[in-house]
N, C-alpha and C positions, 0 to 999 in steps of 0.2 A: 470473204475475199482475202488473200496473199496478202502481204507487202513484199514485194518488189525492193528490195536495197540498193541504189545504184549511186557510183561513184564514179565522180569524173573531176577536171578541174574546170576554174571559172575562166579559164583563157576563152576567146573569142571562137575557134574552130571550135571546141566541144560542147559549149553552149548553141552556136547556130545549130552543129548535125542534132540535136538531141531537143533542138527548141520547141516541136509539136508535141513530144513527150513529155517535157517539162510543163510545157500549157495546157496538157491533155487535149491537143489538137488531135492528137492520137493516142490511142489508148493500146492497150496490152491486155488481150480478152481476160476473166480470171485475176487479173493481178491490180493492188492499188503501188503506184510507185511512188519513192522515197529518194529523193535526191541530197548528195551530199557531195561538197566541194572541197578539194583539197589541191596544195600543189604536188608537182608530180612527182617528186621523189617521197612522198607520203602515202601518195597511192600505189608505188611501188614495192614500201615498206607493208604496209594493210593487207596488198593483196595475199600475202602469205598468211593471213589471220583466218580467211573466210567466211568474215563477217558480212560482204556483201556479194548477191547474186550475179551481180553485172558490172565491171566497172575499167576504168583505160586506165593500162599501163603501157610502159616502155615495153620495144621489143624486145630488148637487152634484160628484160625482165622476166620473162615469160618462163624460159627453164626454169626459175624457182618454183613457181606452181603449177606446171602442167596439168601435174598427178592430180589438182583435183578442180582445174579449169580448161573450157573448152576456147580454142580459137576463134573467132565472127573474124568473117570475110568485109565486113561494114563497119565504117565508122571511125576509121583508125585514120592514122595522117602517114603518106608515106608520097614520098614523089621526088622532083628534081629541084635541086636550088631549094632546097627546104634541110640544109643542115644546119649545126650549128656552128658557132664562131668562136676559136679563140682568139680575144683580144685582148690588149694589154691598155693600161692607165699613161703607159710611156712612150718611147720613141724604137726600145730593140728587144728582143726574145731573147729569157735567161732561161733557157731549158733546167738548171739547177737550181733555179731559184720555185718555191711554192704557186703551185696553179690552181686556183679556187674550181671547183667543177658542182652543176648545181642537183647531185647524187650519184651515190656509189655505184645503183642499180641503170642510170639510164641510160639507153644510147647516145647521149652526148659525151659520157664518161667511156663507154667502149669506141667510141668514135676517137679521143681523143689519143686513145690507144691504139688504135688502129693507123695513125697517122703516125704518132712519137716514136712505136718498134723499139719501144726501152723503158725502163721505170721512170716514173717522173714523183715529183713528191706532191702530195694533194692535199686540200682542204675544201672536203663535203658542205657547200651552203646554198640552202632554198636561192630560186633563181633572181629572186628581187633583191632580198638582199646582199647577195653576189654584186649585181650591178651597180645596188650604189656603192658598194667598197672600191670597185672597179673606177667609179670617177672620182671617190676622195681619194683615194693613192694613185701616185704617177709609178708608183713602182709593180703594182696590183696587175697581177696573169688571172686570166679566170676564161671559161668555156660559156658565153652566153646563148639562151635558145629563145623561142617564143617571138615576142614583138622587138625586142630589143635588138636582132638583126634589123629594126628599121627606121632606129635610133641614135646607134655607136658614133656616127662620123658626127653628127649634131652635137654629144655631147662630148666628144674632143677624143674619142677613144681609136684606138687601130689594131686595125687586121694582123694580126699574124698569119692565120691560115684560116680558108674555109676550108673546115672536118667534113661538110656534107661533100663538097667538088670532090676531096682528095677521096672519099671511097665511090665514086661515081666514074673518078676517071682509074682507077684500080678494078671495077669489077664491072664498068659498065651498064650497074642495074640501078637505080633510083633509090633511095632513100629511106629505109623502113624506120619513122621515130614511134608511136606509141601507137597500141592495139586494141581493140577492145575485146574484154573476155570475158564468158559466162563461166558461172559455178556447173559443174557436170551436172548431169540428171536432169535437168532445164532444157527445153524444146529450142534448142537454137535453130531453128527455121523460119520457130515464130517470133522470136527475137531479135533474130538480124534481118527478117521482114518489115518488124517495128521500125527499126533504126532506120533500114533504105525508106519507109514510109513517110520518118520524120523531117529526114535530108529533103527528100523528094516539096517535102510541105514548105520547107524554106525559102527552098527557091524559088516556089510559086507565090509567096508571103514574105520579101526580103523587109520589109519594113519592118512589118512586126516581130520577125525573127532577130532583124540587126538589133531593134529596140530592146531587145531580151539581151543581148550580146554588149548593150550601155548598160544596163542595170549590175549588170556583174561585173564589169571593165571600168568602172567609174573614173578610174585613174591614166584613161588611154583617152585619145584623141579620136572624134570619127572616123580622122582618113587613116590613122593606126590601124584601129580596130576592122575597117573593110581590106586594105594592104592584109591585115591576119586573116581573113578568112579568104582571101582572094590566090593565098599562097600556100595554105597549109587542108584548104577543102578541094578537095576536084574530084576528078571519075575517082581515085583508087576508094575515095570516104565511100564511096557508092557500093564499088565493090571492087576486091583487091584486080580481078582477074587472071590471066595467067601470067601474064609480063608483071604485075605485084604478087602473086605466089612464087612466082622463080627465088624474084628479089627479096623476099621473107625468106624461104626455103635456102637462099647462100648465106644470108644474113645468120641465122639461127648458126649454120655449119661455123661461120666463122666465130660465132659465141663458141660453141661447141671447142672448138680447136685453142681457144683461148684458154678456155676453161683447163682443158687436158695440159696444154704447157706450163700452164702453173700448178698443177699435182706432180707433173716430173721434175719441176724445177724445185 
């Protein structure tokens, strides 16, 4: 039998969709699977290695390995009112002063881009530790994502802009944050049948799936951790459809177009 390498992180939406796989509540004909947790600007980074057959990344990541990964219509987080936040430690926005972003690679960094329309100056840090620099400095910019949109007002932090609303109300289309993607040559039929199989089991087992979703989130409160999966799972984790293929398919273009102004520029 296979191993199966799969990479996801331990936030709360990736663990529920994947919770019957993980428990071998469902199985993967042929394959034994191998799970490994990371946060998401690592699996960003990895996914260029091709170490693992299956694993979620950013959409804003995906041109890096096309060439030798396939797209899945399942599993990924993509919807409305699910972007991320830049907030500040302070009271006013220094657009010159340094913005913490939690990686190079993900859409909340092309997000943040997509909103500012100018260079800003950055500093690349994992999302947790982002946040808490975020409330020991009053002075501290930074792009939070994950659970921590539902967090910031409690621990004294402020909006400058949601990045998700501003390309929602620029394009119209929802949201696309992270995807999941098989190594080519791989039967992704049977694989993002697995995945809708596992979602599917969840929600018929939310106990036992949420209980999977404490083991890994230890540091998150219950009503956190359901508020995360209550925001960041819905039909598109199911599957994209056509109205989430549009909104991938412009998303991608405006990577695409981003890309190309900065080799002219």
């Amino acid at each position: 039998m296979k191993t199966l390498n799969i990479a996801i992180s331990p936030c709360p939406n990736d663990v529920f969709i994947f919770s019957a796989l993980i428990l071998n509540r469902v199985r993967i004909p042929g394959f034994q699977l191998q799970f490994n947790y990371y946060d998401i600007e690592t699996l960003n980074e990895r996914a260029c290695s091709g170490e693992f057959e299956l694993l979620k990344i950013s959409y804003a990541n995906f041109s890096r390995c096309q060439n030798d990964y396939d797209l899945l219509p399942s599993g990924g987080a993509l919807g409305r009112g699910v972007g991320p936040l830049l907030l500040t430690g302070g009271n006013d926005w220094h657009p010159e002063n340094e913005i913490m972003v939690p990686g190079q690679y993900t859409t909340a960094n092309f997000l943040l881009d997509f909103w500012a329309q100018k260079p800003l100056r950055k500093k690349f840090v994992t999302f947790n530790t982002l946040y808490d620099l975020l409330k020991e400095d009053k002075n501290a910019q930074g792009v939070v994502i994950h659970e921590k949109r539902f967090t910031y007002k409690a621990d004294g932090l402020r909006l400058i802009q949601d990045l998700g609303s501003h390309w929602e109300e620029q394009t119209g289309c929802p949201i696309p944050l992270g995807c999941v993607i098989a190594k080519k040559g791989l039967d992704v039929s049977i694989l993002n049948n697995a995945i809708k199989e596992s979602l599917t089991w969840a929600y018929e087992h939310k106990e036992e799936a949420f209980s999977l979703c404490k083991r890994y989130a230890s540091d998150l409160t219950p009503a956190v951790i359901q508020a995360h999966i209550d925001l960041y799972v819905n039909d598109f984790s199911l599957d994209l459809g056509s109205a989430g293929e549009a909104a991938v398919a412009l998303f991608f273009q405006r990577v695409q177009d981003k890309a190309t102004l900065a080799v002219q520029q």
